[in-house]
ZAMARGU-4260 file (C-alpha; in steps of 0.2 Angstrom, whole numbers, plus 5000, padded with zeros to 4 digits):
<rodrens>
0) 4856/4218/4926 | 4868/4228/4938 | 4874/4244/4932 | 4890/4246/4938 | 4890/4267/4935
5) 4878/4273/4948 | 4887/4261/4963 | 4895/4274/4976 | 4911/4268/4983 | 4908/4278/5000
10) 4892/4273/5001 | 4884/4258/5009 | 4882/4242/4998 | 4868/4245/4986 | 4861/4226/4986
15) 4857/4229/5005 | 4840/4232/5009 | 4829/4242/5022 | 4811/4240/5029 | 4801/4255/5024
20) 4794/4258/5041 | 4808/4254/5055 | 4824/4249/5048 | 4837/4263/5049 | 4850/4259/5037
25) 4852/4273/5020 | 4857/4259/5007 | 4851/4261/4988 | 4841/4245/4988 | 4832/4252/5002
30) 4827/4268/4994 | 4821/4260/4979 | 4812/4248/4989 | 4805/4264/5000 | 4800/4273/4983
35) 4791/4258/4976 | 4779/4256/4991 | 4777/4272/4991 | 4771/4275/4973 | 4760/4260/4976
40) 4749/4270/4990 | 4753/4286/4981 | 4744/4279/4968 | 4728/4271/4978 | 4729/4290/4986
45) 4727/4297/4967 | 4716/4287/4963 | 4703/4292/4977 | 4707/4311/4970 | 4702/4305/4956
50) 4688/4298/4959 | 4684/4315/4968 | 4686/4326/4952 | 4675/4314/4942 | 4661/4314/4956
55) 4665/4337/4956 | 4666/4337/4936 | 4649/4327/4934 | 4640/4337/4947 | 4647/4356/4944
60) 4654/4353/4929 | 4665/4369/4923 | 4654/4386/4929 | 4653/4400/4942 | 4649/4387/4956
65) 4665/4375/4954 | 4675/4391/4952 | 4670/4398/4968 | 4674/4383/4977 | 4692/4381/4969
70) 4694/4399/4973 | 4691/4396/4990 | 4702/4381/4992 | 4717/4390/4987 | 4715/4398/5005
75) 4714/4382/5017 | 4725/4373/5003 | 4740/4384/5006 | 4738/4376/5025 | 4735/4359/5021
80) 4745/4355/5005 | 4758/4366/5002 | 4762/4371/5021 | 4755/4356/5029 | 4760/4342/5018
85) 4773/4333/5014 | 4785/4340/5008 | 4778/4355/5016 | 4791/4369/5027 | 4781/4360/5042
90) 4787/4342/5034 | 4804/4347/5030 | 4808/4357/5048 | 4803/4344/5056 | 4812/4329/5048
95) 4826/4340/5045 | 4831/4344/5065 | 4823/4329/5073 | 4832/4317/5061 | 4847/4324/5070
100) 4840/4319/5086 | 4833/4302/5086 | 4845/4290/5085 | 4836/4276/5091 | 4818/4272/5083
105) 4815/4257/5091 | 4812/4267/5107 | 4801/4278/5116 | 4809/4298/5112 | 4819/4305/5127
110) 4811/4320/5135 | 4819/4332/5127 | 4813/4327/5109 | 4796/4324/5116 | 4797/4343/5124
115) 4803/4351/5108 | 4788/4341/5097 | 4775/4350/5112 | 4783/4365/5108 | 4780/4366/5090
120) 4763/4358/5091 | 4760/4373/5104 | 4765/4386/5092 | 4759/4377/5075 | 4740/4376/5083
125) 4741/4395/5092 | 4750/4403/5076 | 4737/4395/5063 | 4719/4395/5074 | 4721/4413/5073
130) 4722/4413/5054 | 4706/4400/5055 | 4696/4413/5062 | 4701/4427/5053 | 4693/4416/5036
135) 4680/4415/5046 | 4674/4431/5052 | 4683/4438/5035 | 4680/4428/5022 | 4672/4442/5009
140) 4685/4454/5012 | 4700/4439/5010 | 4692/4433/4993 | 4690/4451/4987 | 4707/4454/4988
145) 4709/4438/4976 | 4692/4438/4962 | 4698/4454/4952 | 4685/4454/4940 | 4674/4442/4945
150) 4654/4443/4948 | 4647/4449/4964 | 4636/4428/4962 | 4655/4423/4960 | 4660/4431/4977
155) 4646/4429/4989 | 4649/4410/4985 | 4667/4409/4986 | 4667/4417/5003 | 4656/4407/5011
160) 4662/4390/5004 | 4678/4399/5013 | 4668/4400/5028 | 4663/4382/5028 | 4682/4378/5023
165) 4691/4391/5039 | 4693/4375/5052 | 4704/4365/5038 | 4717/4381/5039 | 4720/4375/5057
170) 4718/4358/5054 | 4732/4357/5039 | 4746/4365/5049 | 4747/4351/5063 | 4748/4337/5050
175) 4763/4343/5044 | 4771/4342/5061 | 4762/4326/5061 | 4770/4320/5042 | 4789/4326/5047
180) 4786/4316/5063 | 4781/4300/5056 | 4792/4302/5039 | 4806/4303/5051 | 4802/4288/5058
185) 4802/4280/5041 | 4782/4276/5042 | 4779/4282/5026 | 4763/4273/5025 | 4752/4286/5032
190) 4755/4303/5028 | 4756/4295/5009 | 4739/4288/5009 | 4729/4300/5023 | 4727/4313/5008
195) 4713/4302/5002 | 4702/4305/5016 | 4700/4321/5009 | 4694/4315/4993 | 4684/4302/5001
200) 4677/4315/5010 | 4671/4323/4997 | 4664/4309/4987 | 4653/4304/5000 | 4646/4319/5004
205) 4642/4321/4988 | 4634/4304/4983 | 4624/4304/4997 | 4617/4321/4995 | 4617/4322/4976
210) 4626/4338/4976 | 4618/4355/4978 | 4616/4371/4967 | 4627/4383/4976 | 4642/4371/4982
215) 4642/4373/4998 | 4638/4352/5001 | 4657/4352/4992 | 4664/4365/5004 | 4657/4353/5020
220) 4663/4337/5010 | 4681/4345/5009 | 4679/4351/5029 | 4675/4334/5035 | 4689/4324/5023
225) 4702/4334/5030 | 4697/4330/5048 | 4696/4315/5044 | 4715/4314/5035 | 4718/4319/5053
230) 4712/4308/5063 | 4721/4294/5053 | 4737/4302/5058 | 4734/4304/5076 | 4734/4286/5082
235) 4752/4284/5075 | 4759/4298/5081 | 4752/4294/5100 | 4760/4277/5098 | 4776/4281/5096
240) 4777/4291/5110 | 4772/4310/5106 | 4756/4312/5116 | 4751/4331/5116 | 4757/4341/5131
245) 4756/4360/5129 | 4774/4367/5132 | 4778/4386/5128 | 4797/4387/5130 | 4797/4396/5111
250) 4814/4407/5116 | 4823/4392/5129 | 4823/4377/5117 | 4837/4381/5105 | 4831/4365/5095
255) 4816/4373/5093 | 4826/4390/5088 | 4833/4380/5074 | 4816/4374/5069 | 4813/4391/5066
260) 4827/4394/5057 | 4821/4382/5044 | 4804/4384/5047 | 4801/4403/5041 | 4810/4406/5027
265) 4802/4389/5022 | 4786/4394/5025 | 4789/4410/5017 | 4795/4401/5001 | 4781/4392/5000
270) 4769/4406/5004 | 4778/4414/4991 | 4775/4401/4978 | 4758/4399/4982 | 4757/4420/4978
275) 4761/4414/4960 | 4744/4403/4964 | 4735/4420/4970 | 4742/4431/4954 | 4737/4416/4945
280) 4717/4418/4951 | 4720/4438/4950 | 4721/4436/4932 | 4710/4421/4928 | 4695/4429/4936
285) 4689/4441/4925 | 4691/4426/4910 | 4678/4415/4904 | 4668/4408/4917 | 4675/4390/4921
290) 4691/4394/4915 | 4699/4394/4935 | 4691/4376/4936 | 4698/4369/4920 | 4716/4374/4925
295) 4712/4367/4941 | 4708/4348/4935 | 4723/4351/4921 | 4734/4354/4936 | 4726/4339/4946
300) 4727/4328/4929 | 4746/4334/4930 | 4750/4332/4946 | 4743/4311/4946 | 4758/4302/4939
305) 4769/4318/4943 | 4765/4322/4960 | 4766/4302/4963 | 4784/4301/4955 | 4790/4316/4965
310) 4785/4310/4982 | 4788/4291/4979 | 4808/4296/4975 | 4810/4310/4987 | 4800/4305/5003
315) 4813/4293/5008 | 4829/4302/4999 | 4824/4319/5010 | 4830/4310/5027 | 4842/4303/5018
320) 4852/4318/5013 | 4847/4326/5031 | 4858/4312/5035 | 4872/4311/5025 | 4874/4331/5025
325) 4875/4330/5046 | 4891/4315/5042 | 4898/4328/5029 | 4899/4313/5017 | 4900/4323/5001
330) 4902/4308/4988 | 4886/4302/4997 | 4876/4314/4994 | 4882/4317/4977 | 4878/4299/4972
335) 4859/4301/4980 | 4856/4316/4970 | 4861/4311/4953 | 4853/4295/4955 | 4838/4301/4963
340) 4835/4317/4950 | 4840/4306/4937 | 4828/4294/4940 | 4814/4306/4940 | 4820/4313/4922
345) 4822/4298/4917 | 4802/4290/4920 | 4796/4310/4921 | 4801/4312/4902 | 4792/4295/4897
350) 4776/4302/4905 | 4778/4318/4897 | 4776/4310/4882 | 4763/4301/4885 | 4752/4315/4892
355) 4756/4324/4874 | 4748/4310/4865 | 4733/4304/4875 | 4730/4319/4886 | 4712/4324/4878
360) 4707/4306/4877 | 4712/4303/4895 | 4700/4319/4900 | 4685/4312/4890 | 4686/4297/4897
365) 4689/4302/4914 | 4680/4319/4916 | 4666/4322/4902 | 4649/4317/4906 | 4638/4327/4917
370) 4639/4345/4918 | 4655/4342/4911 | 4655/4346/4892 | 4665/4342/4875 | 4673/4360/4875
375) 4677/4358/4893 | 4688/4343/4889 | 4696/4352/4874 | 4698/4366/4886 | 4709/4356/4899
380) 4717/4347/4887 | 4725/4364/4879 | 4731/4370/4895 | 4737/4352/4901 | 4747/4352/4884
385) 4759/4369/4891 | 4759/4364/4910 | 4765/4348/4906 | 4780/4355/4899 | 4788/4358/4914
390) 4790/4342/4919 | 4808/4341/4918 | 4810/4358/4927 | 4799/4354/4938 | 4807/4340/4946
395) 4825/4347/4947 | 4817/4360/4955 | 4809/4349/4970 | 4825/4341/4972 | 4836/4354/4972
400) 4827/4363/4987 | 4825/4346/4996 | 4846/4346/4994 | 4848/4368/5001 | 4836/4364/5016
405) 4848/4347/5021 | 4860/4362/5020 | 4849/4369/5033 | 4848/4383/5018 | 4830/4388/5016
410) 4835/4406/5012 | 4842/4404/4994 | 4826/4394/4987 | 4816/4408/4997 | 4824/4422/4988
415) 4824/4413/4972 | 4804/4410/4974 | 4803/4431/4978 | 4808/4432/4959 | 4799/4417/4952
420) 4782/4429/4959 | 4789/4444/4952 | 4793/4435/4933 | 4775/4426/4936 | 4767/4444/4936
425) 4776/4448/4921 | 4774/4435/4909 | 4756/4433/4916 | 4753/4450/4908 | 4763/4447/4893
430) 4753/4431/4890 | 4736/4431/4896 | 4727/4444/4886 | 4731/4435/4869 | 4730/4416/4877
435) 4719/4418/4889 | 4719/4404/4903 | 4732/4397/4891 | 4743/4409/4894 | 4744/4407/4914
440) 4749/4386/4910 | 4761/4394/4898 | 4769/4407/4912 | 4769/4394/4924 | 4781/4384/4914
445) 4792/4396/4910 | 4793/4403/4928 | 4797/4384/4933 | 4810/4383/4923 | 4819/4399/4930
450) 4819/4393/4946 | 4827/4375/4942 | 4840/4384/4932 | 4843/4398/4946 | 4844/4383/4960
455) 4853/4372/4948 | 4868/4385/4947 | 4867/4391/4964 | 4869/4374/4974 | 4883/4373/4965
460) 4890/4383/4980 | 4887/4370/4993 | 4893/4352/4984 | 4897/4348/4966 | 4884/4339/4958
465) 4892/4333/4942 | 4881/4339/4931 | 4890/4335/4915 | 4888/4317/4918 | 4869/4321/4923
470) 4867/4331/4904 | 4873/4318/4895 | 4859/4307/4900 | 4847/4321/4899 | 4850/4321/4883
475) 4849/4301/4878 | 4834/4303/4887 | 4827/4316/4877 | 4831/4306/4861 | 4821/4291/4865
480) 4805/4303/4874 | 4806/4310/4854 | 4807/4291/4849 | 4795/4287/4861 | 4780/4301/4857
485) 4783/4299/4839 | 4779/4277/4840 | 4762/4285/4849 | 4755/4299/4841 | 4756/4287/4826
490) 4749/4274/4835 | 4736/4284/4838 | 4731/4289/4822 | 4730/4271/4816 | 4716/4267/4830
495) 4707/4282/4826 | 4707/4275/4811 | 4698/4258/4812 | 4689/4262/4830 | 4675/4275/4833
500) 4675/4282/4851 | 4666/4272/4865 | 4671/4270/4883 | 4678/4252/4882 | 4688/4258/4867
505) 4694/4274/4874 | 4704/4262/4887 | 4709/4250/4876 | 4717/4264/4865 | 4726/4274/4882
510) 4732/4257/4887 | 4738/4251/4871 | 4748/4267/4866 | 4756/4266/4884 | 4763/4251/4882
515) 4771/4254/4863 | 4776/4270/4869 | 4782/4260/4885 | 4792/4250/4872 | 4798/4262/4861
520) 4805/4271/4877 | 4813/4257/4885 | 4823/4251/4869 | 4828/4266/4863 | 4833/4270/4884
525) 4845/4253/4881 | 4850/4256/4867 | 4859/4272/4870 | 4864/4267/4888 | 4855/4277/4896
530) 4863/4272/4915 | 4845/4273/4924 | 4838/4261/4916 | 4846/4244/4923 | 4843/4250/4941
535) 4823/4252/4938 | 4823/4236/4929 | 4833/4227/4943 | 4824/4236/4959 | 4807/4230/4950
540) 4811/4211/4948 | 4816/4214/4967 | 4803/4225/4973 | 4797/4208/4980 | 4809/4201/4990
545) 4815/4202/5008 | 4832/4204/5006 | 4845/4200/5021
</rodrens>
């Protein structure tokens, strides 16, 4: 089935296709293609994370030990996630000024582009070895700015498993050089699964040492998986031509200059959002002990299908737009940006739906044995419940700031991000005292959807989206996602009703009200015409093929 409404009459044929890895032609069948493969290692990538929170949950369970450790991790976390990852400032500099000059990826990179990657590799390592070593030598003093109310047992632990965890602050900032360099290059195979060595890590460490009673084995685990997440990187990076040279021209190189451009308002942005993160910890530590942790796997249990849909569309729609915005193709880059953000409603409002229905089944099954109890899983599922409304928000948000910094506009989502940190603070103190951890989730969503809406209105001002069209599948979406949770929760109740609770039944149930959920969705999707639909369904059935 070919759905005539999302073809772009300026843009290339939509039939044509791309290879993932070298091919250099923007064409929708390419992008799909690129987003499938991508969700597929995305997925193995989750899967391994999972496999880490089970191994964490079963050994440390919900206390003062697994909270010391996810305190701490918000420090090196910052660095290796939310700066160094993709979709990291680091990620998005990069692709966004060396996009513009490689025009040949077949190749070896002239010397100019080979002198500005050894440029920003020379800064990134200098700039962030000195944050390493302040986590270091400071690690106390760092974590007391953060535990507000927390127990002097809750401190001394969290700063040293920030001790243990100082080289991954270093480590963390050259893989996002690393990631633009090889997203650029459309080898999106890497920097997509890499993030499981971290978990793997972890899990090994782990297993082999049956865990320890202060969490400072976790701490190592987490040190040696990110060392190991960059060593995967570095052999493809070296093959295709950028072998590390040290090269301090910071003031001469005006590519570089316009790295920086990008780069700091970027990197303030997302040290800004990460400061919700911090105001986050500031109020949840003098909570229930555990409470910081069970947010933390709620977030994580969030982020799996989420985080997977998010970076399987926009990893190879980011270069696009770069692109498309350097060619001043306007209707291009509207056609990308309603398809792409539609595409994410579209599949983020059917997994919405089904996280309201099987969410604390899905945390039992996964999660609760060990030191991991009964009200720890009713605990997760309750905060889970309010974070995953935001889902919608959420990825408008991602990628309406993907579309200001192909603008070469990092400023306006940095300033946005300034208010989203004072709103957090706010609502946080409006909401926590009589929700409790609740009440940070809660905040969380509603600061998420300010800064979709604030974005949404303001990049009105650099292209028109179209957004009436966008609404009105918003809201046939919304319609069958009603249909949709409806069909499941009483699905649900019927199977409680003739199974008790066992782990082979516990998948048959998530598996079973997925898929009548899955087909609720789907006919109620066609039979409102919802425009989304036939172009999954199509670049599915070809997901397969090599197309000429």
């Amino acid at each position: 089935m070919k759905n005539k409404n999302l073809e772009c009459p300026k843009c290339p044929d939509a039939n044509s296709s791309t290879n993932i890895e070298t091919d250099g032609k923007e064409t929708g069948a390419g992008l799909f293609k690129a987003a499938w493969w991508i969700a597929v290692i995305i997925l193995l990538s989750k899967v391994a994370g999972f496999l880490r929170d089970i191994v964490v949950a079963n050994y440390y369970g919900a206390g003062v030990v697994s909270d010391a450790y996810f305190y701490a991790y918000q420090i090196p976390a910052l660095v290796l996630v939310i700066l160094g990852g993709v979709g990291g400032p680091f990620h998005s500099a990069t692709v966004a000024v060396f996009s513009k000059l490689i025009t040949d990826f077949k190749t070896k990179p002239k010397e100019e582009v080979k002198r500005l990657f050894n440029t920003f590799e020379t800064f990134t390592m200098m700039l962030f070895a000195a944050a390493a070593l302040l986590c270091f030598f400071f690690p106390e003093q760092i974590m007391r700015v953060i535990i507000n109310e927390g127990s002097p047992e809750l401190l001394k632990l969290a700063a040293y498993h920030l001790k243990i965890m100082s080289p991954i602050v270093f480590i963390g900032s050259v893989m996002g050089l690393y990631y633009g360099i090889l997203v650029t290059y459309k080898k999106f195979l890497l920097p997509n699964i890499s993030p499981s060595m971290l978990s793997l890590g972890i899990v090994a460490v782990l297993l082999v040492t049956k865990g320890d009673k202060t969490g400072y084995l976790l701490a190592l685990g987490t040190t040696i998986g990110a060392i190991l997440q960059l060593l995967v990187q570095m052999p493809a990076v070296l093959k295709l031509g950028y072998a590390f040279r040290p090269a301090f021209d910071f003031f001469k190189n005006k590519n570089f200059n316009e790295i920086l451009e990008l780069l700091f308002p970027a990197f303030l942005s997302s040290t800004i959002g990460q400061l919700g993160v911090y105001v986050d910890m500031f109020f949840s530590s003098g909570l229930k002990e555990g409470s910081w942790t069970a947010y933390g796997f709620a977030n994580r249990i969030f982020q799996f299908p989420v985080g997977m849909l998010l970076t399987a569309i926009l990893v190879p729609l980011f270069p696009l737009f770069s692109r498309l915005v350097a060619k001043k193709d306007e209707e291009g880059v509207r056609h990308y940006f309603q398809k792409g953000v539609g595409t994410l409603i579209f599949v983020g409002t059917y997994l919405m739906t089904v996280i309201f229905v099987v969410r604390t089944d899905a945390i039992r099954l996964a999660l609760q044995r060990g030191a991991f109890d009964s009200e720890a899983t009713l605990v997760v599922s309750e905060i889970l419940f309010y974070i995953t409304l935001s889902i919608i928000p959420y990825v408008f948000r991602d990628s309406a700031t993907r579309l200001f910094y192909s603008f070469n506009d990092s400023k306006t989502p940095f300033l946005i991000a300034i208010g989203c940190i004072v709103l957090k603070f706010l609502l946080n103190i409006i909401l926590v005292k009589p929700f409790g951890i609740n009440g940070i989730a809660l905040s969380t969503t509603l600061v998420t959807l300010f800064n979709a809406t604030t974005l949404g209105i303001l990049l009105r001002k650099k292209i028109r989206i179209g957004y009436t069209r966008l609404l009105k599948n918003v809201y046939k979406i919304l319609i069958s996602g009603a249909a949709a949770f409806l069909a499941g929760y009483a699905a649900s109740g019927i199977f409680d009703r003739f199974f008790e609770w066992n782990f082979m039944a516990g998948v048959v149930k998530l598996v079973l009200i997925g898929l009548v959920m899955l087909a609720v969705y789907g006919v109620c999707a066609w039979f409102t015409k919802i425009e989304y639909l036939g172009d999954l369904i199509e670049r599915i059935k070809n997901r397969g093929k090599v197309e000429a």
